[in-house]
C-alpha positions in Angstrom: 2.4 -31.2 -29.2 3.5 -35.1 -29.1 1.7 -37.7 -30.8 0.4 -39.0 -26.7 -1.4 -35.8 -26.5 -2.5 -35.3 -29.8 -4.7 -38.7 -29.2 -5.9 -37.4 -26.0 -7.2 -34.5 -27.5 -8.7 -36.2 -30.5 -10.5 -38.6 -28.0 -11.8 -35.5 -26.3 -12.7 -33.5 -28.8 -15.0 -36.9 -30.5 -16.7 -37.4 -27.1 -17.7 -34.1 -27.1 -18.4 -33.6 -30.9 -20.2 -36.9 -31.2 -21.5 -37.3 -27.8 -20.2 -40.8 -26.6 -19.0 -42.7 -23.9 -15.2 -43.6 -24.5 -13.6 -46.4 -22.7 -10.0 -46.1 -22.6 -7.1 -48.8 -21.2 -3.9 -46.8 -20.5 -1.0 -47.0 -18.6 -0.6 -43.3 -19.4 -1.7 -41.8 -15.7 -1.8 -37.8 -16.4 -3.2 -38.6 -20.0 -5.8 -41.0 -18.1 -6.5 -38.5 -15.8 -7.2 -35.5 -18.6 -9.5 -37.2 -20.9 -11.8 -39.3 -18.2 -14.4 -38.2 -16.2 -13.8 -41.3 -14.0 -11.1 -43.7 -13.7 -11.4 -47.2 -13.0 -8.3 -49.0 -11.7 -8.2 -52.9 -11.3 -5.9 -55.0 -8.8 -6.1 -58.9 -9.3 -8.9 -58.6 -11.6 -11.4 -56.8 -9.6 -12.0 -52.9 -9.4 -9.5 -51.2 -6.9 -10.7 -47.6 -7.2 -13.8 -45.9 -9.4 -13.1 -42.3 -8.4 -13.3 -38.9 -10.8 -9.8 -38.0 -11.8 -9.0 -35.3 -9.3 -10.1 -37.7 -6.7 -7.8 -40.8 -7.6 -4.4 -38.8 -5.8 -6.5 -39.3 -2.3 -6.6 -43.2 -2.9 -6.0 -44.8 0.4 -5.6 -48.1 -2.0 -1.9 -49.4 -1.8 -1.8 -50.5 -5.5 -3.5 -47.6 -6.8 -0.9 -45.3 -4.9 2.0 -47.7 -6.2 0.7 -46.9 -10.1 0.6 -43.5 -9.6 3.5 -43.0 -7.9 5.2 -45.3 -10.9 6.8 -47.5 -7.9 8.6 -50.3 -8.4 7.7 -52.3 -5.1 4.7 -53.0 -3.5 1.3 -54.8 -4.2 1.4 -54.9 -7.6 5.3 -56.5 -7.3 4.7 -58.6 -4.1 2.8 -61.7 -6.5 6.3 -61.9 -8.2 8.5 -62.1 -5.4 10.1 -65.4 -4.3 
């Protein structure tokens, strides 16, 4: 097991041990997606998609797509171009 998913399943196992809400910020998509119950993703500073995990992959959200495809251009890159 990696360190990565040794945290994911120490968050886990404390939500359900303890019986709390975690909030998590990751860049880490698949470990995102196995320790949520929803995921939140933000574009510009305002919520882009609030869908359960197995739901996210059916985005019709450009950005969101982009993130979890790990793309390198499109709405998250346009703001930089010159």
């Amino acid at each position: 097991m990696n360190r990565r998913q040794g945290i994911n399943e120490l968050i886990v196992e404390l939500q359900k041990k303890l019986g709390v809400t975690s909030i998590v910020i990751s860049h880490d998509i698949p470990g995102a997606k196995f320790i949520s119950d929803r995921m939140i993703m933000l574009f510009r500073g305002k919520i882009e998609e609030d869908l359960p995990p197995d739901k996210i992959v059916n985005s019709e959200s450009a950005a969101v797509q982009q993130i979890l495809r790990a793309e390198t251009t499109g709405p998250l890159t346009d703001d930089f171009k010159d």
